[in-house]
C-alpha positions in Angstrom: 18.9 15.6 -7.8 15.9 17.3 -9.7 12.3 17.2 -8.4 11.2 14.1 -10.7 14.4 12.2 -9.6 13.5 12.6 -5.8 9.9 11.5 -6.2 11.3 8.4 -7.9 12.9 7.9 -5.2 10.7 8.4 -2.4 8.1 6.1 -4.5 10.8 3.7 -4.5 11.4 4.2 -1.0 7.7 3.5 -0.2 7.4 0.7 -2.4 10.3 -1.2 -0.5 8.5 -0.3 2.6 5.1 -1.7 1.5 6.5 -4.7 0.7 8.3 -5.6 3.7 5.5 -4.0 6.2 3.2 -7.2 3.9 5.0 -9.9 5.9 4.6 -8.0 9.0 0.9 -8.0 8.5 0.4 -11.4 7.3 1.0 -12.3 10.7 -0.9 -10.1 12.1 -4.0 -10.1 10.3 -3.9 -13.9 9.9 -5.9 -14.5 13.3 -9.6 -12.3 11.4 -11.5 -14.2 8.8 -10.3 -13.7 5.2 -13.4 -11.8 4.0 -12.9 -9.3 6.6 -9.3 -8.9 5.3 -10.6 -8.4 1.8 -12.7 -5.7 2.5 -10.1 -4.4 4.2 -7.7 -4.4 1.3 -10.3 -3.5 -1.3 -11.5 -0.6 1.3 -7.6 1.0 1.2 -7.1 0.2 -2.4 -10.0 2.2 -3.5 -8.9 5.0 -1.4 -5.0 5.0 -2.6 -6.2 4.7 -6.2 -9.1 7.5 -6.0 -6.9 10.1 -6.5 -5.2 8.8 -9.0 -8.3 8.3 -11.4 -9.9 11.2 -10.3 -7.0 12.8 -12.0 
């Protein structure tokens, strides 16, 4: 495979895995309060996306 089609696929890979670790922490986090959650979720989606628009 060349170098784009591996990082496909590893951002595939970590796609599926995103998704399936979701249900995994809807049970978790379901016993805080959902603003804390949010925060939470807007806290790592600024981080994850940083880079991105900083580039």
């Amino acid at each position: 495979m060349q170098n784009k089609e591996k990082l496909l696929f590893f951002m595939l890979i970590g796609v599926v895995t995103l998704w399936g670790l979701n249900v995994v922490m809807v049970k978790y986090l379901a016993t805080f309060p959902p603003l804390y959650v949010a925060a939470i979720r807007m806290t790592v989606a600024g981080v994850c996306l940083a880079p991105i628009i900083y580039k």
